[in-house]
C-alpha positions as CSV (number, residue, x, y, z in Angstrom):
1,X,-46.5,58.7,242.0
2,X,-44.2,60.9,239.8
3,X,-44.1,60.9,236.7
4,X,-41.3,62.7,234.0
5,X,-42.9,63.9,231.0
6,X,-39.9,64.5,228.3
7,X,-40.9,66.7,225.9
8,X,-43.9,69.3,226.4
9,X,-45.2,70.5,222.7
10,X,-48.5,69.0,221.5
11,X,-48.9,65.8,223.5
12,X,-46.6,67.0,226.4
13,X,-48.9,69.7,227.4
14,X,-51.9,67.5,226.8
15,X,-50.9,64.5,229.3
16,X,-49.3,66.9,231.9
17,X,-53.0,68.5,231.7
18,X,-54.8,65.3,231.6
19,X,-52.6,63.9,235.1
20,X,-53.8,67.1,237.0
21,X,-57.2,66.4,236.3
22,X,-57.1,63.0,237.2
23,X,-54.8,63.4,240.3
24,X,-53.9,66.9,241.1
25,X,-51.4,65.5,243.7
26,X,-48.8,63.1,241.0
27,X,-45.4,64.9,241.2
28,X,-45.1,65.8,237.2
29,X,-41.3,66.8,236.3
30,X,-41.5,68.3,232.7
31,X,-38.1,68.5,230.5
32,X,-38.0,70.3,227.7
33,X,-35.1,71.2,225.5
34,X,-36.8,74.8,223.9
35,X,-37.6,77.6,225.8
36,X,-41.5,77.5,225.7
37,X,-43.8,74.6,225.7
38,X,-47.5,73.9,223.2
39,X,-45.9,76.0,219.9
40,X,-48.3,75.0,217.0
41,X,-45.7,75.0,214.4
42,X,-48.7,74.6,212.2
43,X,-49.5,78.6,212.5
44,X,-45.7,79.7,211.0
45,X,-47.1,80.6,207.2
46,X,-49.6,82.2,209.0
47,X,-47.1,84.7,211.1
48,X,-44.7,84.9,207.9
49,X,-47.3,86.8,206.0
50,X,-48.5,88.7,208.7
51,X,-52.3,87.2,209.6
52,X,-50.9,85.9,212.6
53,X,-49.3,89.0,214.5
54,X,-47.1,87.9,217.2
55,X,-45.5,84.4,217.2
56,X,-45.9,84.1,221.3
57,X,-49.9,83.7,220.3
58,X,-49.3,80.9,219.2
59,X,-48.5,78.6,222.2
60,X,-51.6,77.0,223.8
61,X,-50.1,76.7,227.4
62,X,-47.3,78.7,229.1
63,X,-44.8,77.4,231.3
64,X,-45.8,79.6,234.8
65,X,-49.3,78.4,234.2
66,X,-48.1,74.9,234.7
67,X,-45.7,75.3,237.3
68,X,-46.7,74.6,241.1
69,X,-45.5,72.5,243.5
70,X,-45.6,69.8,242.9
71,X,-45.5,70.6,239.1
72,X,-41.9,71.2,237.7
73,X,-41.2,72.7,234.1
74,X,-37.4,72.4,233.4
75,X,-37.1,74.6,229.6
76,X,-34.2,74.1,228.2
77,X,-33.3,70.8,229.6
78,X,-31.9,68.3,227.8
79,X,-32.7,64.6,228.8
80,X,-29.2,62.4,227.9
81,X,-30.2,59.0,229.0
82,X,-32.6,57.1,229.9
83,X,-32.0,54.0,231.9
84,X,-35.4,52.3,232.6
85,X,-34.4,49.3,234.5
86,X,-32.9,51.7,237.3
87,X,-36.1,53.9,236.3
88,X,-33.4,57.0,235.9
89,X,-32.6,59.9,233.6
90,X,-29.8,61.8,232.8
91,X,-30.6,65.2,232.8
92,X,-28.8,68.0,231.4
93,X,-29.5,72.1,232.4
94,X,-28.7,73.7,228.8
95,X,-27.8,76.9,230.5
96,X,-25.3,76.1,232.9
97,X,-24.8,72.4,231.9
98,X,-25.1,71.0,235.1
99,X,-25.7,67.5,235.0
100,X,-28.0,65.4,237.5
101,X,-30.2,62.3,238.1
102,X,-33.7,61.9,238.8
103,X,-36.4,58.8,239.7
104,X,-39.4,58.3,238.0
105,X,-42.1,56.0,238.8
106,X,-43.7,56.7,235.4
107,X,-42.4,58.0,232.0
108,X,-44.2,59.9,229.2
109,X,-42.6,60.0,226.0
110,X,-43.0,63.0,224.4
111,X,-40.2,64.3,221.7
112,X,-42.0,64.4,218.8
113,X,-40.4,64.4,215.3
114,X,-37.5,66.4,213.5
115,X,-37.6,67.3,209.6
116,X,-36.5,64.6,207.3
117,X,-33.1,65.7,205.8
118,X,-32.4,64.8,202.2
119,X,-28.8,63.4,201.4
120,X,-28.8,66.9,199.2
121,X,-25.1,67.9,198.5
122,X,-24.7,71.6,200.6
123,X,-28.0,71.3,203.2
124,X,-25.8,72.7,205.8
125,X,-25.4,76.3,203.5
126,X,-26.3,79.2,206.2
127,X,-29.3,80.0,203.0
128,X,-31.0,76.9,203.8
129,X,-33.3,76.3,206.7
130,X,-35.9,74.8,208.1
131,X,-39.3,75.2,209.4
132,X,-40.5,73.8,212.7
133,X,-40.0,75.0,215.9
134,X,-40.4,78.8,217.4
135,X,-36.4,79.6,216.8
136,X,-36.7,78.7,213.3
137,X,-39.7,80.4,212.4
138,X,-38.3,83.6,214.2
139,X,-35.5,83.1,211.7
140,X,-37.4,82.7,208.8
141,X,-39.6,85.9,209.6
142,X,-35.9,87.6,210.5
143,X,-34.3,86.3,207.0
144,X,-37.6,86.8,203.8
145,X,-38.2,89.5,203.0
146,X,-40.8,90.8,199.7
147,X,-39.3,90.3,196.1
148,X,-36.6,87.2,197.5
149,X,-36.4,84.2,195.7
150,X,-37.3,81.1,197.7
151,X,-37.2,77.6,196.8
152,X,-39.3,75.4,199.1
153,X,-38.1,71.2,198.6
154,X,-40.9,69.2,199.3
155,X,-44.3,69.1,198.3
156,X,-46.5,68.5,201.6
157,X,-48.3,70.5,203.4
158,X,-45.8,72.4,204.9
159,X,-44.5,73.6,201.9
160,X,-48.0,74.4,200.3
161,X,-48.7,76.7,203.0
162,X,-45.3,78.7,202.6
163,X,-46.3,78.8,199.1
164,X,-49.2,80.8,199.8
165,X,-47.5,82.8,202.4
166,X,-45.0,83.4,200.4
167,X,-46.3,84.3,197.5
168,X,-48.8,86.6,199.6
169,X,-45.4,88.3,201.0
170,X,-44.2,89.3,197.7
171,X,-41.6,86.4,197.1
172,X,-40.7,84.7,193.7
173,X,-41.3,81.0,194.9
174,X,-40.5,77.9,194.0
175,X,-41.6,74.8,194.6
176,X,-39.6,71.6,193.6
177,X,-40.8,67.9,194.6
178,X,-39.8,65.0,193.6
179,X,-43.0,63.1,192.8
180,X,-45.3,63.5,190.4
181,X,-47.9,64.3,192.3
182,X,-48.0,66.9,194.7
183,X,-49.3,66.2,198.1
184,X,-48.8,62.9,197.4
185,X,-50.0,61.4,200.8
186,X,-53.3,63.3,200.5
187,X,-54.7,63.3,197.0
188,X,-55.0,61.7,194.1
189,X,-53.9,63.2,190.4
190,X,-56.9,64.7,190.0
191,X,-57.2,66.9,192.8
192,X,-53.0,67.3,192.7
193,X,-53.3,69.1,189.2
194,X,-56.4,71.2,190.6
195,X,-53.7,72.1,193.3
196,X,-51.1,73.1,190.9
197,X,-52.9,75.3,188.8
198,X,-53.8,77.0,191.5
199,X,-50.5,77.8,192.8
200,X,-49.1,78.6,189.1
201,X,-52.4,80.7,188.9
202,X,-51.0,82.7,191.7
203,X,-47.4,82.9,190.7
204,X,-45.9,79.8,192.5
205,X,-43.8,78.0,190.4
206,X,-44.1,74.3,190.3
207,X,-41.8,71.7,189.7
208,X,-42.9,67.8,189.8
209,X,-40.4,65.1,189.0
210,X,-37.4,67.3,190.0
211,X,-35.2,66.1,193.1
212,X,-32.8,68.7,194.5
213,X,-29.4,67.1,194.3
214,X,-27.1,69.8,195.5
215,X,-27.0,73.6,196.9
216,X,-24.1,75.7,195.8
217,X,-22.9,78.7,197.4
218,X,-22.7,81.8,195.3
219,X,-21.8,85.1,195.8
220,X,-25.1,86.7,197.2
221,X,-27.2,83.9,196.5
222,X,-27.4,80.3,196.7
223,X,-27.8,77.8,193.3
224,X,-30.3,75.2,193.0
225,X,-29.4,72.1,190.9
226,X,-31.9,69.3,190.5
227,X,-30.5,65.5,189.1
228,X,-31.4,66.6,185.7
229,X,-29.4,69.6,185.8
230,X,-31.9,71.9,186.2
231,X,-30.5,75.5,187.6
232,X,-32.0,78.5,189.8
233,X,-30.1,80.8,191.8
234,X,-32.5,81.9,195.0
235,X,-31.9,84.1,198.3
236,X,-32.9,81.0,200.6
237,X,-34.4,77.2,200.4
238,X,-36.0,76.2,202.8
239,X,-36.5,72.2,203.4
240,X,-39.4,69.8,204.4
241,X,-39.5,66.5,203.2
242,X,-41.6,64.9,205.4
243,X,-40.1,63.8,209.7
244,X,-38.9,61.1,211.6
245,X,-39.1,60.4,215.1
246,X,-36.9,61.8,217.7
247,X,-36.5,58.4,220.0
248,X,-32.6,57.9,220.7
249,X,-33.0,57.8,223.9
250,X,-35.2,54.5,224.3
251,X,-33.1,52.8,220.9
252,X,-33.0,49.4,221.9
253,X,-35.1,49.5,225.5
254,X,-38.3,49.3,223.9
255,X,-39.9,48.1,220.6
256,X,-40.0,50.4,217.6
257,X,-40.9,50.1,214.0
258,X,-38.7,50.5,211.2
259,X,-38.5,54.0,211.0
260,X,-37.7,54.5,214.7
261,X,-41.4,55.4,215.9
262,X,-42.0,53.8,219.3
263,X,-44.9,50.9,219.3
264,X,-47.7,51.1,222.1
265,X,-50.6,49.1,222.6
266,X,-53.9,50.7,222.5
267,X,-53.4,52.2,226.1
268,X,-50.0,54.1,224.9
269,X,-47.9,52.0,227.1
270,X,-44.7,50.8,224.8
271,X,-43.1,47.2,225.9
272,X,-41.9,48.8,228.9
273,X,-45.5,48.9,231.2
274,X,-43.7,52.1,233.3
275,X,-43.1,53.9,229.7
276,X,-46.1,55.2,227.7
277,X,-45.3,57.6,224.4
278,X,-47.4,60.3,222.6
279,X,-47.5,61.9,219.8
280,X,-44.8,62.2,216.9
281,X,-42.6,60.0,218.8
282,X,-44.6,56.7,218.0
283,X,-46.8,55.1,216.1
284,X,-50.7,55.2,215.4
285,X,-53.4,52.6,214.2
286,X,-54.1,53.3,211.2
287,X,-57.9,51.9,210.6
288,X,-57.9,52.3,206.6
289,X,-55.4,49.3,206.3
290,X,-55.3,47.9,210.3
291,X,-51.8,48.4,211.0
292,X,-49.8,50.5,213.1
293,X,-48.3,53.6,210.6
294,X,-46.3,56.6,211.4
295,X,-48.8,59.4,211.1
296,X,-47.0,62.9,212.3
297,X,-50.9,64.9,213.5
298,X,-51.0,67.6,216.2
299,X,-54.7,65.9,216.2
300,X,-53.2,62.3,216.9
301,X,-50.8,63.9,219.2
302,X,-53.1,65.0,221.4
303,X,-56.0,62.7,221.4
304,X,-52.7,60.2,222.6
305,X,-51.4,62.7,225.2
306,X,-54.7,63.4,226.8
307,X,-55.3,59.6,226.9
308,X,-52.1,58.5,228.2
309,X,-53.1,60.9,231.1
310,X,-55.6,58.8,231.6
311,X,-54.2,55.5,231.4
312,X,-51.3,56.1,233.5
313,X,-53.3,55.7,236.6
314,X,-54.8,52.1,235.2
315,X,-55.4,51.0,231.3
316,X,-59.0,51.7,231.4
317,X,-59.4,54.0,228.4
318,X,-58.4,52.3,224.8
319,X,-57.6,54.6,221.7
320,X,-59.4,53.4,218.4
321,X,-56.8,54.6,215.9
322,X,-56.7,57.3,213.3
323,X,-57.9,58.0,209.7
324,X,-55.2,60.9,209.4
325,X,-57.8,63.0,208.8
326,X,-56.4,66.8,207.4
327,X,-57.1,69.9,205.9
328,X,-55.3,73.2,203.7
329,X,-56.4,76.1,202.9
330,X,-55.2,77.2,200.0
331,X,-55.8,81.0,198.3
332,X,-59.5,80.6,199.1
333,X,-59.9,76.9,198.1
334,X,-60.4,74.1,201.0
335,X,-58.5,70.6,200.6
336,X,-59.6,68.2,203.3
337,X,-58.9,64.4,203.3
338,X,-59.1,61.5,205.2
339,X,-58.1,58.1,204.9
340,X,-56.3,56.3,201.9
341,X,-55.6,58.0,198.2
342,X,-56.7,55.5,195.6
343,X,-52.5,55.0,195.1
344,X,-51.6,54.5,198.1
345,X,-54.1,51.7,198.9
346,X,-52.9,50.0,195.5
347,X,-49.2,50.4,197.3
348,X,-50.4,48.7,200.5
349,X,-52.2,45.8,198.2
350,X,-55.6,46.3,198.3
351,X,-59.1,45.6,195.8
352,X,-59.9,48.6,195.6
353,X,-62.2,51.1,193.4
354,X,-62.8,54.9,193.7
355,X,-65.5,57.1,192.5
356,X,-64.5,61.1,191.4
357,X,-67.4,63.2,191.9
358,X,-68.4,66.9,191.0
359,X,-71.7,69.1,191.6
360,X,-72.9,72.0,193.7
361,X,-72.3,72.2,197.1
362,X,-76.3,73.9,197.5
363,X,-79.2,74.7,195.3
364,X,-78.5,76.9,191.8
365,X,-81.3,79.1,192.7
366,X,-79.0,80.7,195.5
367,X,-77.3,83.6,195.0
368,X,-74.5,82.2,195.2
369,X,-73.1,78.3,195.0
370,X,-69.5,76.9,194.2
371,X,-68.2,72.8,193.1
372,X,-66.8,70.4,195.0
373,X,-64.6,67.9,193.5
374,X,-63.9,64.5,195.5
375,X,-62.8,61.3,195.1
376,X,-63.8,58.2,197.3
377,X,-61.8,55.1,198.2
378,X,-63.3,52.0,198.5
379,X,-63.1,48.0,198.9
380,X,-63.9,46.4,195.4
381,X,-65.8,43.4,197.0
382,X,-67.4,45.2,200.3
383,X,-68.1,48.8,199.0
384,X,-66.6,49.5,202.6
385,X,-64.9,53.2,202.6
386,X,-61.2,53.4,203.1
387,X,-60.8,57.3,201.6
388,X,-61.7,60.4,201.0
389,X,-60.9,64.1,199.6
390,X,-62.6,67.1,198.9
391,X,-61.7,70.1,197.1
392,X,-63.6,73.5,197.2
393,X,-64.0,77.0,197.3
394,X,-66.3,76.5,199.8
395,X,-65.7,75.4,203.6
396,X,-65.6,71.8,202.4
397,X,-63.3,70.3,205.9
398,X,-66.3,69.3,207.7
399,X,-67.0,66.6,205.1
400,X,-63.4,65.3,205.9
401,X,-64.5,64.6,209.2
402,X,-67.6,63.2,208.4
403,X,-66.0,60.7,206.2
404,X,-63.6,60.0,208.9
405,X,-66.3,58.8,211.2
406,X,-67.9,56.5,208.1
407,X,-64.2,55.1,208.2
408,X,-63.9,54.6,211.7
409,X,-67.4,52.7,212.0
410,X,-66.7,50.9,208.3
411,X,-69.7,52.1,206.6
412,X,-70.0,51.1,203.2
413,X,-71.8,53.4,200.1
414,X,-74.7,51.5,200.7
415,X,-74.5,53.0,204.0
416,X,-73.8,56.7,203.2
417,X,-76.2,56.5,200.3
418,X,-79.2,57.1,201.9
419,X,-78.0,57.9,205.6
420,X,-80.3,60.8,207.3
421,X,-78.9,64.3,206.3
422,X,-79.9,68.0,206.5
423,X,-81.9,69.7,203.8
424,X,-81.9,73.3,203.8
425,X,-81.1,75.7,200.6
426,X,-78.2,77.5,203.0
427,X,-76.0,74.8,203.2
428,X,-76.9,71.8,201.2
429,X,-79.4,70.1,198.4
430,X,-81.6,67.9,199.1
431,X,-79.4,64.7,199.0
432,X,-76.5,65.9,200.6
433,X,-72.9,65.9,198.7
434,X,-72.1,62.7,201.1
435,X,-75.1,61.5,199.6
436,X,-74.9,62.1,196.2
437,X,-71.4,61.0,195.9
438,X,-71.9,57.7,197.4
439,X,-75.2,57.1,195.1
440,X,-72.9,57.6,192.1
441,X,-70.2,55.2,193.6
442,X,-73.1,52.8,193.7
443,X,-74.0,53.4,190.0
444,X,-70.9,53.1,188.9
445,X,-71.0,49.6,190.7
446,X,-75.0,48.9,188.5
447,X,-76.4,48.3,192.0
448,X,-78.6,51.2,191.6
């Protein structure tokens, strides 16, 4: 069998590695556009402040690792067309721009996602750029430099993290987003102020409510100007509002959602039974609300690739969706969430309730102990949990992913109320924070 993999970040390298395990003989022809393969984009605030020495480090896989005989990595190939009833592509070398056809039995779509561009008057200003890929975070790390002024538009994660780094670099920064809540998708207004003051605390500025309408070129600098007028002259912005799908090339051939994402069915396989997707490029189950959602994870990326590895030789091996479980660090503080904010269930229609909750992660007779704030999500009539985030000085993220199991297996508060945890004076109380948090959702309720 052979089998074209197009696109070789996240998912990519995770199904090509997945086939060889399962059948080290299946012909595997890789084509991707940049000149490396597996960059965790993720690590860029990282390298831009300097924790993270060289850039290469950051690549999970290399290229000559892959290659063999019957494994072939075309870099910097661009894929043109596909045509799936002849079962072709059009393939394009990027350095000499040769042009040529090849078969596949079976296709794995892996392009991923490119960074949302705002209708903003002057986005294409040399001053403003992005952060993704390798070749844009070598030019960011070419371009700041201590004492510049940076605005960062958006307020996700990406952004929050260049905050940091930024700030850590010596840079005036910025941050402008046009919600009211920062981090929107994450947290809830509680935990969103928590996050501001800390920024402000550590000289970021923050601006909610303010969408960037326009970027004007100026002599040495570059002007910011929101819709209400508001002014800053900075050395460069620097843009992410969030990313769409990269899936031109099977528009129309197979069935997508709204936004573009490509639609599987649990195996990965889209409507086309010869073309599975991974990753960025398609769509996830989200369990919270039981409907397919376009959630942009290097986790869901790969837990998809590996299993479309799998299921390419046979649909034996189902996914069972995602929570979008995440996590920031954040000058010393640890955000992880999972599931639904208590907004956006109310967006998506749902009864629902939530419970904010604050107390020592361990014992006040330790040396040391620090709070965690959190809210949980959860179903008015069934007390089943749909959400959860944790904020902390201490290493709160493994919460996140115990909560993300309770999700997954819809327990309820009665469930995590009492469930079987660890005592000991080092890392918990008695009644673990799961614990205690979902005993006070159940008071709030009078059941106990």
């Amino acid at each position: 069998m052979k089998v074209a993999i197009i696109g070789c970040t996240h998912a990519g390298t995770a199904a090509v590695r997945e086939i060889l395990r399962q059948n080290p003989d299946t012909e595997v022809d890789i084509y991707e556009r940049n000149n490396n393969i597996s960059f965790l984009s993720c690590g860029i605030a990282l390298y831009l402040n300097g924790r993270v020495k060289r850039l290469e480090d950051m690549m999970y896989d290399d290229a000559e690792d892959l290659r063999s005989e019957k494994i072939r990595v075309n870099l910097r190939h661009d894929v043109l067309k596909i045509d799936r009833n002849q079962k072709e592509i059009l393939v394009q070398n990027m350095e000499d721009y040769s042009i040529r056809r090849e078969h596949y039995d079976k296709l794995v779509m892996c392009t991923g996602s490119a960074v949302t561009l705002p209708p903003i008057k002057g986005i294409n200003h040399k001053r403003v750029m992005l952060c993704k890929n390798y070749e844009q975070a070598q030019t960011l790390h070419q371009v700041l430099n201590p004492h510049q002024r940076v605005a960062l538009i958006g307020g996700g994660y990406v952004n929050a993290e260049l905050a940091e780094s930024l700030s850590d670099l010596g840079c005036q920064v910025t941050l402008y987003h046009s919600h009211d809540v920062i981090l929107n998708n994450y947290v809830d207004v509680q935990l969103s102020k928590m996050l501001v003051e800390i920024l402000e605390d550590h000289g970021v500025k923050v601006k909610l409510n303010s969408k960037v309408a326009s970027f004007t070129d100026q002599k040495d600098s570059l002007l910011v100007t929101t819709i209400h007028d508001q002014n800053e002259e900075v050395d460069v912005a620097i843009v992410s509002k969030g990313f769409i799908p990269v899936t031109n090339l099977l528009e129309g051939q197979v069935k997508m959602s709204r936004n573009g994402a490509i639609l599987t069915n649990e195996y990965g396989q889209t409507s086309d039974p010869d073309i599975y997707a991974a990753g960025d490029a398609r769509t996830v189950h989200y369990n919270p609300t039981d409907t397919d959602s376009y959630i942009p994870l290097a986790t869901n990326a790969i837990r998809q690739g590996k299993l479309v590895g799998i299921n390419i030789f046979g649909n034996r091996w189902p996914e069972i969706g995602s929570q979008g479980t995440s996590g920031l660090q954040l000058f010393g503080y640890t955000l992880a969430t999972t599931g639904l904010t208590y907004q956006r269930a109310l967006d998506a229609g749902l009864k629902v309730k939530y419970i904010s909750y604050e107390d020592n992660y361990r014992p006040e007779f330790m040396p040391t102990t620090e709070k965690i704030n959190s809210i949980i999500v959860y179903e008015q009539d069934s007390l089943k949990v749909l959400g959860a985030q944790f904020f902390s000085e201490h290493n709160v993220s493994q919460l996140a992913n115990t909560m993300s199991l309770a999700i997954q297996n819809q327990n309820t508060l009665k469930d995590l109320a009492f469930v079987d945890m660890l005592f000991q004076p080092y890392y918990d109380r008695p009644f673990n924070f799961i614990n205690l948090v979902a005993q006070a959702g159940l008071q709030q309720e009078g059941l106990i």
